[in-house]
N, C-alpha and C positions, 0 to 999 in steps of 0.2 A: 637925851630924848630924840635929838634927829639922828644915830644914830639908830640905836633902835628900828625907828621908821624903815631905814634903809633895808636892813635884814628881812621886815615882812616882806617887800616887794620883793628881794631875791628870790626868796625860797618858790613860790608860784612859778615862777619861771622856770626853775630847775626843774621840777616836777613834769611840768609842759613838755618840755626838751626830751624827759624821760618816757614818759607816754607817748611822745608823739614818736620816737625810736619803737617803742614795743610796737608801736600799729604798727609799722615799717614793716618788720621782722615777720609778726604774724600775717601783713598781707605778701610777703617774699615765700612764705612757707604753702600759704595757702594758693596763689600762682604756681610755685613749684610742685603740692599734691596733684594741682590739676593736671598742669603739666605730663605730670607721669602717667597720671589715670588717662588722660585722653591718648598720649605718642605710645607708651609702653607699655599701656594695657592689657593687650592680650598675648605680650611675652611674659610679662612677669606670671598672669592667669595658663598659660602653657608649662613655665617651669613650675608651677604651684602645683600644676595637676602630673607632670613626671610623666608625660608619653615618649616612648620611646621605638623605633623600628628596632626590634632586636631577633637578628638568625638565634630560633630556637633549636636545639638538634632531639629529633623527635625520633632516630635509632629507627631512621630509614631503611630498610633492606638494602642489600648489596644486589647490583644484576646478578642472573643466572648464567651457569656457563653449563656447554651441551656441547656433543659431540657431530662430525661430520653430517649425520645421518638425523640429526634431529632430538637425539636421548638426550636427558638430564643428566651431568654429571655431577653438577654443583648446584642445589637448592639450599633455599631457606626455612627453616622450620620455627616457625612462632610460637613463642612460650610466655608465660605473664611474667609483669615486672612490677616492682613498686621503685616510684621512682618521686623526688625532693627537689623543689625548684626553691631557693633563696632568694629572697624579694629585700633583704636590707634586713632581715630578724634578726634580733640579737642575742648575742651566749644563750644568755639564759633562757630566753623563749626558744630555741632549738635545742638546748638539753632537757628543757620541761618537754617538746614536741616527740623529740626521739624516748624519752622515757616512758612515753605514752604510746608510741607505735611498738615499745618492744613485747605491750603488751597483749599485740596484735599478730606478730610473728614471729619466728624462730630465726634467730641470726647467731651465725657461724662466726665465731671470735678469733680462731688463729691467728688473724692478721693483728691484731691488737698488741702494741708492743709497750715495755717499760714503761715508755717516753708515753706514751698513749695516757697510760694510769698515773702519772705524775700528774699531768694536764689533769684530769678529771678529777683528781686527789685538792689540788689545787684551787678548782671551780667549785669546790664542794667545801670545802675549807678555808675561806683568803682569811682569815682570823687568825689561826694555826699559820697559815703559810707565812702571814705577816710575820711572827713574831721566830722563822724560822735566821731572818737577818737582825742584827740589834743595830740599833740606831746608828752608834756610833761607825762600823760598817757602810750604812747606807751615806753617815756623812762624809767617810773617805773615797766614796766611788762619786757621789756627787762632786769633789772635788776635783774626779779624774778624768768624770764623764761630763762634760757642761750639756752636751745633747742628750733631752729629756726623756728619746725613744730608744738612746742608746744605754743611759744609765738606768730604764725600767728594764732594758734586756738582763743587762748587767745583773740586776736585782734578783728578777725570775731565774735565770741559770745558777744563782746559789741556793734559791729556794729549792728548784727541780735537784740540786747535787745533792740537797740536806735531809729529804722526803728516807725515810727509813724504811727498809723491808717491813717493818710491825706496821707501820703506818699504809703502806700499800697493800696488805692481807683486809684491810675495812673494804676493800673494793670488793663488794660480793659478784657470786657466776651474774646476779640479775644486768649489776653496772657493767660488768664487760660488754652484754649484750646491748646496753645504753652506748656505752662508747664506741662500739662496732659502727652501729648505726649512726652517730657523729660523727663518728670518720670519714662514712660519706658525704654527711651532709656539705662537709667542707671539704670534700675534694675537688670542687670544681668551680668556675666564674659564676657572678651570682644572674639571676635570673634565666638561668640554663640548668633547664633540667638533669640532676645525678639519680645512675641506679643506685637503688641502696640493696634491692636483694631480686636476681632475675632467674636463681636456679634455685630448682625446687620450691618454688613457690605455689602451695596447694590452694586448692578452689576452696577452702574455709581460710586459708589465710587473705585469697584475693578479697573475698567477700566480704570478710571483715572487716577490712579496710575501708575498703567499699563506702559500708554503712557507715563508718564515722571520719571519714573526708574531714566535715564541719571541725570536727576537733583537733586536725593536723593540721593544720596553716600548711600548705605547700608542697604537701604530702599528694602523690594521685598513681592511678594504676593504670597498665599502657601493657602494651604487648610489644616485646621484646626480639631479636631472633637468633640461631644458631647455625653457623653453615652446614650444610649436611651433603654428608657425601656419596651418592647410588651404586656408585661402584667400590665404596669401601677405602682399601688402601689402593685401588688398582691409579698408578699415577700421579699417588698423593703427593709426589716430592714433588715433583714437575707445577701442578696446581698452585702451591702453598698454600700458608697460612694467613689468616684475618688477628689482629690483634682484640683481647676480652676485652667486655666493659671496664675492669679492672686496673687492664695495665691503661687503655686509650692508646695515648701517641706514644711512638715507641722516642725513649729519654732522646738517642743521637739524635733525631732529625726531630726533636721541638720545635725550633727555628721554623722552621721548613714547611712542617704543615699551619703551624701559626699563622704562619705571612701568609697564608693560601687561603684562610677563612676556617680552620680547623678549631675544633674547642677540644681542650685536653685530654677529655673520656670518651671523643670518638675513633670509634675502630676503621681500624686501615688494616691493607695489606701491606704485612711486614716480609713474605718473601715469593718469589718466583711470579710466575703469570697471576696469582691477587695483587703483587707488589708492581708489577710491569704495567700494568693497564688499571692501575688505581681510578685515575680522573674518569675512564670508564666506568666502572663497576661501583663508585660509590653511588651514592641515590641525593635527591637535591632537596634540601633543608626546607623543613616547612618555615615560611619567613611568617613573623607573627606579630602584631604593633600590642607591647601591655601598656597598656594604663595603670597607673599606682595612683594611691593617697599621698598625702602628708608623710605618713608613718613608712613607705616605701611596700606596703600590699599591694597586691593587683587587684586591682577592681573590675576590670575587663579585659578582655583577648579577640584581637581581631585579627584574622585569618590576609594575609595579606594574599601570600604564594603557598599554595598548595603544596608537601611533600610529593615525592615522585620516588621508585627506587632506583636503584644504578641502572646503566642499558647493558644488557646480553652479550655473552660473547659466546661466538661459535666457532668450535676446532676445528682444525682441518685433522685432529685423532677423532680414524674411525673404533670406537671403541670394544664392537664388537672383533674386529681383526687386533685391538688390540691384546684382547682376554685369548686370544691364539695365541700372538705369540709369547706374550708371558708363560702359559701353560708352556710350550713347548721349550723354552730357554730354561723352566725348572726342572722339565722331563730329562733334559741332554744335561744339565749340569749333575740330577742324581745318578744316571746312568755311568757319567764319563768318572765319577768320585769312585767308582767297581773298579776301573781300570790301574794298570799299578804306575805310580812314579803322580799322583793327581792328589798329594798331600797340599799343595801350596792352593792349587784350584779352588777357587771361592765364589766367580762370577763371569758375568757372561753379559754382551749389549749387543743390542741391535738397532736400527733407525730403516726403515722405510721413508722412501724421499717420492716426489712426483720432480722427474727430473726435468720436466719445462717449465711449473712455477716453484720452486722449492717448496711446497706444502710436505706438510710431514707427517705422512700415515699413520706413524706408528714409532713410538720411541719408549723401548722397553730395557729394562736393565733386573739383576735379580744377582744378588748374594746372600751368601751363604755364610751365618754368623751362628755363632757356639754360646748356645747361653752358659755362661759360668758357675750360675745356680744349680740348672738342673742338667747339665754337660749335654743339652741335645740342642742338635741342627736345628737353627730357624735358618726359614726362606723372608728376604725381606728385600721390601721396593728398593730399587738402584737406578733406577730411570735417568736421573741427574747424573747418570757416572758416562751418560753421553757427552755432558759436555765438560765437565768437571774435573775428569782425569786422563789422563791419555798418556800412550804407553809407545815403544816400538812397535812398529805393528807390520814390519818385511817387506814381503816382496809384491807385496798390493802396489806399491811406487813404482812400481818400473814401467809401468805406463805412460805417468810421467817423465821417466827419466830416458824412456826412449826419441818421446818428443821433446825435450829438452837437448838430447844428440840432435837433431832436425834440425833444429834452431841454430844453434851452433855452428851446424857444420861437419861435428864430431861424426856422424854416419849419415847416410842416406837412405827412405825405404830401399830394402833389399841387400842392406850391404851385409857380406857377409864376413863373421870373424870366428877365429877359434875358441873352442869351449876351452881347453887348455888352464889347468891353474896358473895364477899369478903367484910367482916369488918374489918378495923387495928383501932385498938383503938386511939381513937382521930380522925377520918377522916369519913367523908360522905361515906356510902355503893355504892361498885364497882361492876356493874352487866352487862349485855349485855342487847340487845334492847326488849328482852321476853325470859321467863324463857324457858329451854329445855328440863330440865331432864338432866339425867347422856348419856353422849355424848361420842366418839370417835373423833378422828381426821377430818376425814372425813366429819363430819356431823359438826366440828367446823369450817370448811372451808366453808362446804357448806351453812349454815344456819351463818354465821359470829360470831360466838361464843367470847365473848370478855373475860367471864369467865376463859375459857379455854386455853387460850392465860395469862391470870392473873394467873393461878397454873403452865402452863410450866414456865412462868417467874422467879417465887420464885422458882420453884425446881435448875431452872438453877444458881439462886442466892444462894443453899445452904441452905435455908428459911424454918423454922417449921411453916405453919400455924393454928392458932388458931381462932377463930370466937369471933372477937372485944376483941382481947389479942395483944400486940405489936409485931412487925413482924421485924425481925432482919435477914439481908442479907448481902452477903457479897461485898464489893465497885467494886470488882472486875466484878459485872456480869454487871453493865454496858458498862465497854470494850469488853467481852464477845459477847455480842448481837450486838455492834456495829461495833464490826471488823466482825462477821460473815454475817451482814446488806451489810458491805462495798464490798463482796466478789460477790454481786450481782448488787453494782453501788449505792447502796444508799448510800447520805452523804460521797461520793469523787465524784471526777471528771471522768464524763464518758469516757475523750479522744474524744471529737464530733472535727471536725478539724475549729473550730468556736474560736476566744478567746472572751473571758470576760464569762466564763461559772461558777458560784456558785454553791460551793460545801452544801449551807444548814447552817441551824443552829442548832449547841446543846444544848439542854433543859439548864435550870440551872447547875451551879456547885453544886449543892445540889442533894449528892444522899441519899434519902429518898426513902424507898420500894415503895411507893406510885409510885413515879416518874418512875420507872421500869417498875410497871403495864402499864404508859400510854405507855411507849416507846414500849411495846412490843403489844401493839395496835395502831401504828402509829399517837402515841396525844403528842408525846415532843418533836423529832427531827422535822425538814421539809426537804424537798426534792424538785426537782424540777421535770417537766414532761418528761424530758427527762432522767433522772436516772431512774424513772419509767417504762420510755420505754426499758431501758438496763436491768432492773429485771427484767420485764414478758419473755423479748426477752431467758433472761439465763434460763428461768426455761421452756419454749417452746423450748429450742433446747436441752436439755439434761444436761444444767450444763455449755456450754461455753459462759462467761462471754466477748459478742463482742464487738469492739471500733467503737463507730459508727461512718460514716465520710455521709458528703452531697454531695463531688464531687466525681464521680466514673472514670472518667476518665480525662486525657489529649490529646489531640489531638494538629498536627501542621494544622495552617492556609492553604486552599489552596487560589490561586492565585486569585482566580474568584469570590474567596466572597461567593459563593454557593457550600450550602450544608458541610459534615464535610469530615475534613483530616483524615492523617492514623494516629492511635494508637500512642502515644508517649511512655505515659504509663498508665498503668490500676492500679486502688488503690486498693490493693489485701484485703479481709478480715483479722483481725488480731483478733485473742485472746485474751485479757487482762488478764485471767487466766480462771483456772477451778473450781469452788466451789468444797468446802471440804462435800459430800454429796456422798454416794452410790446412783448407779443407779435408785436401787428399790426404796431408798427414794423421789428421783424426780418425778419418776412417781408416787408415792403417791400422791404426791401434786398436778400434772397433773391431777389427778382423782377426786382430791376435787374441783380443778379449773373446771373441765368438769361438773360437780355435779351444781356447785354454774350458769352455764346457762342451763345447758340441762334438771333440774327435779325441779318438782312443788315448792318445799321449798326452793331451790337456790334462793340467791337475785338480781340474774341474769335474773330470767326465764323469768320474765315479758317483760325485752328486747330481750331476747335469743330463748328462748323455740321457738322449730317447725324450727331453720332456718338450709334449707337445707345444712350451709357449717362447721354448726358442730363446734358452738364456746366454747374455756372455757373462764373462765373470774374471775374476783375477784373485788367485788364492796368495797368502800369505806365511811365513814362519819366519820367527825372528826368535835369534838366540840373545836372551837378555840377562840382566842380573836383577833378583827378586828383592824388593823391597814393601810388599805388604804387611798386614799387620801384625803377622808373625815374627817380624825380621828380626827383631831383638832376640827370639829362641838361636839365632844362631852369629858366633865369632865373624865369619864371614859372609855376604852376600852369598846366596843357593844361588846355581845359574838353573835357568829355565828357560821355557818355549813359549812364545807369547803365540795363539793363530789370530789369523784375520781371512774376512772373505769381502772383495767387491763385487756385485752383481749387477745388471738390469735385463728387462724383458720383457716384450718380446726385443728382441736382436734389431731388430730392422726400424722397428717403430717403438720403441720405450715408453711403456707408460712408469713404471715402478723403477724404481735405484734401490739398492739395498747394502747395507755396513753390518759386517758383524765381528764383533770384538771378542775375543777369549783370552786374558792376560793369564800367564802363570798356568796353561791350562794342562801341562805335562814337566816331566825331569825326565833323561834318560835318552834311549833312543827310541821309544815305543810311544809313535804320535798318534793318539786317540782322535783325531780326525773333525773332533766337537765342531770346528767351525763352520764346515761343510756339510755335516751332521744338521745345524741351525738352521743354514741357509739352506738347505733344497726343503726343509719341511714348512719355513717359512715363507717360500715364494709359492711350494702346493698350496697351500692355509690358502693364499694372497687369492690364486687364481682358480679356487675351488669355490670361495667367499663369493666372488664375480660369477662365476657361471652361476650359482644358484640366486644370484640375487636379478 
């Protein structure tokens, strides 16, 4: 019995104990709701509600680019678009959404591959698809795979191998059109808008959309643009190109515009001045704050930052001078293609320069290519073979190589030496194009003396000449000649604001006296015609060595689309350096240049002589070995005649520099004269353009 007793009074107690623990716990829980609700309140109510500031890319226009004068060369032309933003939808509510808009517009399926219809085979099927692996199967990859994302890979990749041709024929034309438009939807980061179709998109297809928005979750219609170009192909290489909605960022530099704020489907310049002044010419993202649900929909869109399009760029190509001189480099290449030994003749360049800031008038280039199909001549843009390729280009160098004697030591104005061919024993006799007599500077410029440019050489090399006795120089003078080459733009880099610009090539590693002669008559390096345009330009303004650039200005957009904004910034002229040359030396050379157009025995005159704006100039021929695109028709390299011409003008006061290039433009002894030909019709053009304007 007093046992008993004993147990009633435990049990109350326990009880007690236990009760009075729950209040515990429940007043600890309810402290702690408050807790949260009163300190963390309106963070947890902010991730509840999913706002986020997210750069939206709204397929901003690019700036415009215009020529010196003010014209449009590069606009944007507005076209509609239908375009998919991804808010967190899932598979299946974006294959229900796309299979609903396909019934709204017409989409182009080529891109739809294999791999495309397995997935959709797959989404359309997981029943079938399941039972494509057997169990057993699936327990030996689990076995292999303990990673659950790596053994579903695992799973689906025998699924996708096991899909049968009969099985993917169920995919009718309707579901390709379904899967087109699923391709887009997943092409891109989600809550950024993807195009899913911006070409040929008709006003009953906009419309329609239009009207049932409500039923595409994220579906919406936007205007689009396409670069367009006023002057057609004239320049197109030089300009480049914009990458499509399509490809976006181009694959190599993913990286690169990533980390810059770029989303995958927007278009960039993939080459030349679009690709050079990018950060210019794109346009600045409408920045946008969405609001979402629960479910990850947008419930709102607030406008933080305004879109804006890229700022303007303005050339220093005047583009009516430059539709001269194209025409007239196509006039003279079909003319000179009459003349006989002009089988290899394919092309022809030019560069207009302003030789006190490097701005670049005019950079025109034009070959001549054989359709295969129907065996006739096309004319097509070569602009880019200004900086791109370079060739010998003769005796346009001896300008510099005369001031490079100067330097040295090798001569002095006026010193006079004999025209006389050189013999080195062992080697064919080195002479210029007719003998002259005992000559000065002067009259070796003027009259192209190749002689005389062969005795400054060796003297610069240290060299005792003998007549057919071995000739022994020192290794040294071909750095010599070449650094002092380079001080003028030949054989480096001009600085033009262009990439992919070639620096040239150097003759063998073999220095042989021989090889010096040629280099100091422009027959073993090559160059291209814009380094050409950077030496006349140096030696027409006194010795400064300019960087040429083709955009001279920047400008911001105005509102209205018409006509240019204000000044951003102006791209000031720079210097690259100043050759190592006394004044008086320059004008020497000046003098020889004014000599070689202005008087009877210049090999200028016959272009030059009588014109009232007073040019100098330095003609070129270089005997080369052909390597164009024909060169496989034959066992051996063809020798050829490459011309060149330097110019500027007036003489006294230079406003223009001019380079013209003619590679391969004769065989034989009958020099068709093309480059001189070029150049006097392009310097008329120049200063007939001027007077009338």
């Amino acid at each position: 019995m007093k046992l008993g007793k004993k147990k009633k009074k435990t049990l109350p107690i326990r009880l007690n104990i236990i009760f009075f623990g729950v209040f515990l716990l429940f007043s600890a829980l309810i402290l702690r709701l408050g807790f949260v609700q009163i300190v963390y309140g309106e963070d947890y109510k902010r991730e509840l509600e999913k706002t986020e500031d997210i750069t939206v890319n709204t397929s901003v226009p690019r700036g415009k680019i215009y020529d010196s004068t003010g014209k449009t060369i590069v606009d944007n032309k507005p076209k509609n678009a239908i375009t998919y933003t991804n808010s967190g939808a899932k598979q299946e509510e974006m294959i229900k959404t796309a299979r609903l808009l396909s019934q709204y517009i017409k989409k182009d399926t080529k891109k739809v591959t294999d791999r495309d219809k397995k997935d959709f085979w797959v989404m359309q099927h997981p029943d079938e698809a399941a039972k494509l692996v057997s169990s057993t199967e699936k327990k030996k990859l689990l076995e292999k795979f303990t990673d659950q994302d790596e053994y579903n890979q695992q799973v689906y990749q025998l699924q996708l191998e096991r899909i049968t041709e009969k099985e993917l024929q169920t995919v009718t034309k309707k579901d390709l059109e379904v899967i087109a438009i699923y391709r887009e939807f997943t092409s891109g980061y989600k809550l950024t808008p993807q195009i899913v179709k911006n070409k040929d998109v008709s006003a009953k297809e906009l419309a329609t959309v239009s009207e049932n928005l409500e039923k595409l979750p994220g579906v919406d219609t936007t205007t689009d643009w396409d670069r367009m170009y006023a002057f057609k192909d004239t320049l197109k290489s030089v300009l480049g190109n914009v990458s499509s909605s399509d490809r976006g960022l181009p694959e190599e530099k993913l990286d690169y515009y990533e980390a810059r704020g770029y989303s995958r489907n927007d278009r960039v310049g993939t080459s030349y001045i679009e690709m050079e002044y990018e950060d210019v010419l794109k346009g600045q993202k409408e920045k946008v704050r969405n609001k979402t649900d629960k479910s990850g929909n947008i419930t709102s869109t607030e406008v933080i930052t305004e879109g804006k399009r890229g700022n303007d760029l303005v050339l220093s190509i005047d583009m009516e001078l430059q539709l001269k001189v194209e025409k007239i480099i196509e006039e003279e290449l079909k003319k000179a293609k009459q003349s006989p030994g002009t089988k290899l003749l394919d092309r022809a360049y030019v560069v207009l320069m302003d030789p006190h800031t490097g701005e670049v008038l005019s950079m025109a280039g034009k070959r001549l290519v054989k359709d295969e199909k129907t065996s006739k001549t096309e004319i097509q843009d070569d602009a880019l073979g200004n900086i791109t390729t370079t060739y010998n280009v003769g005796s346009v160098v001896k300008g510099a190589t005369v001031l490079a004697g100067y330097k040295t030591g090798a001569i002095s104005p006026g010193t006079v030496q004999s025209d006389e061919g050189i013999k080195i024993a062992g080697t064919p006799l080195k002479k210029s194009w007719t003998y002259m007599g005992n000559i000065n500077d002067l009259t070796a410029l003027q009259r192209s003396s190749n002689v005389y440019m062969f005795r400054t050489a060796i003297k610069i090399g240290g060299g005792q000449y003998e007549f057919n006795q071995p000739l022994s120089i020192s290794p040294t003078a071909f750095t010599t000649l070449r650094n002092y080459y380079a001080q003028f733009g030949l054989g480096v880099r001009t600085g033009i604001d262009l990439p992919n610009e070639q620096t040239g090539f150097k003759g063998s590693n073999t220095q042989m006296p021989g090889f010096l002669l040629d280099l100091s008559i422009g027959q073993y390096d090559t160059y291209s015609t814009m380094q050409l345009a950077q030496y006349v330009s140096t030696i027409a303004n006194g010795g400064s060595r300019m960087e040429p650039h083709i955009v001279k200005e920047i400008r911001d957009p105005v509102s209205d689309d018409k006509g240019l904004g204000p000044v951003i910034e102006t791209i000031k002229p720079k210097v690259l350096n100043t050759i190592d040359a006394k004044p008086e030396w320059i004008k020497r050379v000046q003098q020889g240049f004014k000599m070689v157009a202005q008087t009877p025995k210049g090999t200028a005159y016959t272009a030059f002589g009588g014109k009232t704006y007073s040019p100098a100039a330095k003609t070129g021929t270089a005997q080369a070995f052909y390597d164009g695109p024909s060169r496989s028709e034959y066992k051996e390299p063809p020798e050829v005649y490459n011309l060149s011409l330097i110019s500027y003008a007036p003489s006294d006061n230079p406003e223009v520099a001019m380079a013209v290039m003619v590679p391969w433009a004769y065989q034989g002894s009958v020099d068709n004269g093309i480059n001189k030909k070029i150049g006097e019709r392009v310097f008329d053009a120049y200063f007939e353009l001027k007077k009338e304007r």
